[in-house]
C-alpha positions in Angstrom: 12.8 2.8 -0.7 12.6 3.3 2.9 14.0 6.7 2.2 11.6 7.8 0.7 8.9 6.6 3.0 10.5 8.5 5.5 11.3 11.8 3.5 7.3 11.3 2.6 6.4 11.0 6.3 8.5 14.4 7.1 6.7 15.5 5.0 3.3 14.5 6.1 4.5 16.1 9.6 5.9 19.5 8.5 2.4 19.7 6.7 0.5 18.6 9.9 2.4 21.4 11.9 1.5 24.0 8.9 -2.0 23.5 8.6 -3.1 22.9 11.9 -6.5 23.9 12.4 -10.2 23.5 13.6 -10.1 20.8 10.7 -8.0 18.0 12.1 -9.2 14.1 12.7 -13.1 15.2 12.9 -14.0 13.3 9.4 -14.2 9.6 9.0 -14.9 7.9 5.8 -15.0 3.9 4.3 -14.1 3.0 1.1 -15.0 -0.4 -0.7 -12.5 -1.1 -3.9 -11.6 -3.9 -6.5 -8.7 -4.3 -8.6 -5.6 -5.9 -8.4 -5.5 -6.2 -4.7 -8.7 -8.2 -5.0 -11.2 -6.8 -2.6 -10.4 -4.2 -0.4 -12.3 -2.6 2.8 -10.7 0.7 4.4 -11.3 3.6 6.6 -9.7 6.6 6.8 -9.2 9.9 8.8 -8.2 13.6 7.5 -5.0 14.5 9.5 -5.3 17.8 7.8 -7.2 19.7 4.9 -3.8 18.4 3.1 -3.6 14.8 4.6 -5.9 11.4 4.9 -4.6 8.7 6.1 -6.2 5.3 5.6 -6.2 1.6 7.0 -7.6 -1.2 5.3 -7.4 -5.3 4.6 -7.4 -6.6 1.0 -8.9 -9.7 0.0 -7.3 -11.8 -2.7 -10.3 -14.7 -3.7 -8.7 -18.3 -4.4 -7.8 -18.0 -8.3 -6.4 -21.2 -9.5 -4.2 -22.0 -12.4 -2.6 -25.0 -13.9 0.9 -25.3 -15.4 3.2 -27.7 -16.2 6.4 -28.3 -14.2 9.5 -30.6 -14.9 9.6 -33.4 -11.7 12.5 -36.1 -11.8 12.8 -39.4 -8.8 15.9 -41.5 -8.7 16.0 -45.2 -10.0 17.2 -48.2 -8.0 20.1 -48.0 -10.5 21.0 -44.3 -9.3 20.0 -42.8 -12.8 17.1 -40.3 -12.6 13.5 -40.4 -14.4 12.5 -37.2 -15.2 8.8 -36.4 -16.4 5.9 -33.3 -16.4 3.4 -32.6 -13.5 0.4 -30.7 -13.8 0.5 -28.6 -10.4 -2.1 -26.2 -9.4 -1.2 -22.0 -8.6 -3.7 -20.5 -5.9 -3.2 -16.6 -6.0 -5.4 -15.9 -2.6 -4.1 -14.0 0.0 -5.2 -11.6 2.8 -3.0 -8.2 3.2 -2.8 -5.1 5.4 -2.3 -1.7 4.5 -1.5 1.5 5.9 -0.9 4.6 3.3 -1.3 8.4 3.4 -2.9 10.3 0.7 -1.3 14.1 0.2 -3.7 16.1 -1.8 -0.9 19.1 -3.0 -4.3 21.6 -3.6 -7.2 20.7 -2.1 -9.6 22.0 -4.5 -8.4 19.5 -6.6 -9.3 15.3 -5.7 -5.6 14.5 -7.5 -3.3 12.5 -4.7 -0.2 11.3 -4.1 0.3 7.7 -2.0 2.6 6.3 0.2 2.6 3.3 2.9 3.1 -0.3 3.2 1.2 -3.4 3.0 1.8 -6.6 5.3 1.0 -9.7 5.9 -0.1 -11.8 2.9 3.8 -13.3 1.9 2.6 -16.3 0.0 2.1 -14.4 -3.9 1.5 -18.1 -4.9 0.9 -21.5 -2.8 1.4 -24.4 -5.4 0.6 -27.9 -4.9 1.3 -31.0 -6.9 0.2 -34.5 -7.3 2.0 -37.7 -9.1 1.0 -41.2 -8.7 3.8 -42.1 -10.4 6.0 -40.7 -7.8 4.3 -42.6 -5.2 6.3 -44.9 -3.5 9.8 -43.2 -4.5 11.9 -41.7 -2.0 13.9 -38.7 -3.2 11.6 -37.0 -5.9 11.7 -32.9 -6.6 9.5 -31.1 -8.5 11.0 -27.5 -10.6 9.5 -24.2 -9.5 11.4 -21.3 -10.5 15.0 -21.5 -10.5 14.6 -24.1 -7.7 13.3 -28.0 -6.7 10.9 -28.8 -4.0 10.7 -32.0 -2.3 8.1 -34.6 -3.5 7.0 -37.0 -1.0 6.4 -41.1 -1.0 2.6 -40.2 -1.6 3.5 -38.0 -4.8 2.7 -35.1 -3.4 4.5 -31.4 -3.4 3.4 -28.2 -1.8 5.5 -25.0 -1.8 4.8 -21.7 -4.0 6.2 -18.0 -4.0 6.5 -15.9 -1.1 7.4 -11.8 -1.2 8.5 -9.9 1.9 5.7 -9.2 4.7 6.8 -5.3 4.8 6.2 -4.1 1.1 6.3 0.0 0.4 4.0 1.3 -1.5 3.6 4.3 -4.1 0.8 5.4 -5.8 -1.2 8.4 -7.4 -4.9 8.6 -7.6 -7.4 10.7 -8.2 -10.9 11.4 -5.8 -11.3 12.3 -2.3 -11.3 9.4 -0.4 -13.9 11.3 2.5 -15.5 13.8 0.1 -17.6 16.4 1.4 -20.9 14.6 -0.1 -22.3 11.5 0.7 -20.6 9.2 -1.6 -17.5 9.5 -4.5 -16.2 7.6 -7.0 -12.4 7.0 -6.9 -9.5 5.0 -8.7 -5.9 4.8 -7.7 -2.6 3.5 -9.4 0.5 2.3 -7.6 3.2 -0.5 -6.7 4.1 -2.6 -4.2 7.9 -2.7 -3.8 8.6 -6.8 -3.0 11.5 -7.9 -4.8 12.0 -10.6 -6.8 9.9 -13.5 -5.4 11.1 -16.1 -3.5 10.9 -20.1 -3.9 10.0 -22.1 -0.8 8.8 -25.6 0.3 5.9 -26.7 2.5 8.1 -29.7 4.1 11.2 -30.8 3.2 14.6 -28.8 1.8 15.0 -26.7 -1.1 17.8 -27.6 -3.5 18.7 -24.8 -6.3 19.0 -26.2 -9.7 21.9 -27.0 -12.0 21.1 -26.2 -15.2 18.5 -23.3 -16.0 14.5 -23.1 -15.4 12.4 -24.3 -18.3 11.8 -20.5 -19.6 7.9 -21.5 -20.8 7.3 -22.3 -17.0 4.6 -19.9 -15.9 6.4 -19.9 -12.4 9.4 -19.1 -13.6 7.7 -16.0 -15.3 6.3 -14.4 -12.3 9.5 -14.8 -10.4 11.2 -13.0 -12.9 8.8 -10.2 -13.8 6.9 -9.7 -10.4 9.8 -7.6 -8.6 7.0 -4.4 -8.0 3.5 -5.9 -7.8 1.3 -3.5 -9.6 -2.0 -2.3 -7.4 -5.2 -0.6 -9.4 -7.9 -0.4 -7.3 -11.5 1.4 -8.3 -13.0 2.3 -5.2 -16.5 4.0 -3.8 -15.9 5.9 -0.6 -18.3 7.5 1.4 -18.4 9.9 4.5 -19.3 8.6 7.9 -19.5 11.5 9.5 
């Protein structure tokens, strides 16, 4: 992956040095989009006739979910208990973002994307609660295809977390500074994060010996989120 961000950006250079001209980083437009990304604020620059590149921060609001998760504690006789917990998925998160749109004809608003977004690791923060865990030293609670620690109070806090440097590829169509006031675009792409990763808010992760419960909605985002899909409908407009 990062060689094609790099084969993109030689690109985005050899095109630079080809159409250099009176045209070159005297626009600036905004854009204000929603989609999968949540709500997302940018600005961007033409580098050429060709080229725009734009920066922006994406909003994820708090959207909470509840699943069920397996949670076990060890008795005083060294057997275990094992029981469900109802924890609580939070998909709010704040990312960065820095792509380059190539427009191939001008004439035409149809684009090709490519960047990175940062920041915004935690895909999911979870948190659970158990009064029946309270008091017992030991307990774990199943997310994915590991256990996170439950303390003496019953509680557990972990989630999913994704890489903080994540490619991106996308196609789109609309000029993102367009020669009138305002425009109406929408753009299609992935995030490149890999398969999602387990961790714990305090305490030591321990993988699990026999296999995830495959109803657990946890369980399903780890396995299908590897590329995070990104659809974003956007209104831009010209600054100057």
């Amino acid at each position: 992956m990062k060689k094609i961000i790099l084969s993109f950006a030689t690109l985005i250079v050899s095109t630079c040095a080809y159409a250099l001209g009176p045209d070159i980083f005297n626009h600036l437009g905004a854009g204000l989009g929603v989609g999968t990304n949540g709500i997302s604020v940018e600005l961007g620059t033409k580098i050429t006739p060709f080229v725009t590149m734009r920066a922006g921060v994406h909003f994820m609001p708090s959207i909470k979910f509840h699943t069920d998760a397996n949670a076990y504690y060890t008795l005083a006789d060294a057997s275990s208990h094992s029981t469900e917990i109802n924890i609580e998925g939070d998909l709010g998160r704040t990312q960065g973002s820095v792509i380059f749109n190539a427009y191939p004809v001008p004439k035409i608003p149809f684009f090709i994307a490519a960047g990175a977004f940062f920041g915004g690791k935690d895909l999911i923060k979870v948190k659970g609660h158990s009064n029946e865990f309270v008091g017992h030293e030991g307990g774990s609670l199943e997310i994915g295809d590991y256990n996170i620690p439950i303390d003496s109070e019953g509680n557990a806090r972990g989630g999913l977390e994704v890489k903080s440097f994540r490619p991106y590829l996308g196609i789109g169509y609309g000029n993102f500074i367009p020669s009138k006031l305002l425009n109406f675009n929408v753009e299609l792409g992935i995030q490149f994060q890999q398969k999602p990763k387990v961790y714990t808010a305090n305490g030591e992760l321990t993988q699990l010996v026999t296999e995830e419960d495959p109803d657990n909605t946890i369980h399903d985002i780890q396995k299908y989120l590897k590329v995070y899909p990104c659809l974003t409908f956007r209104l831009s407009g010209k600054i100057f």
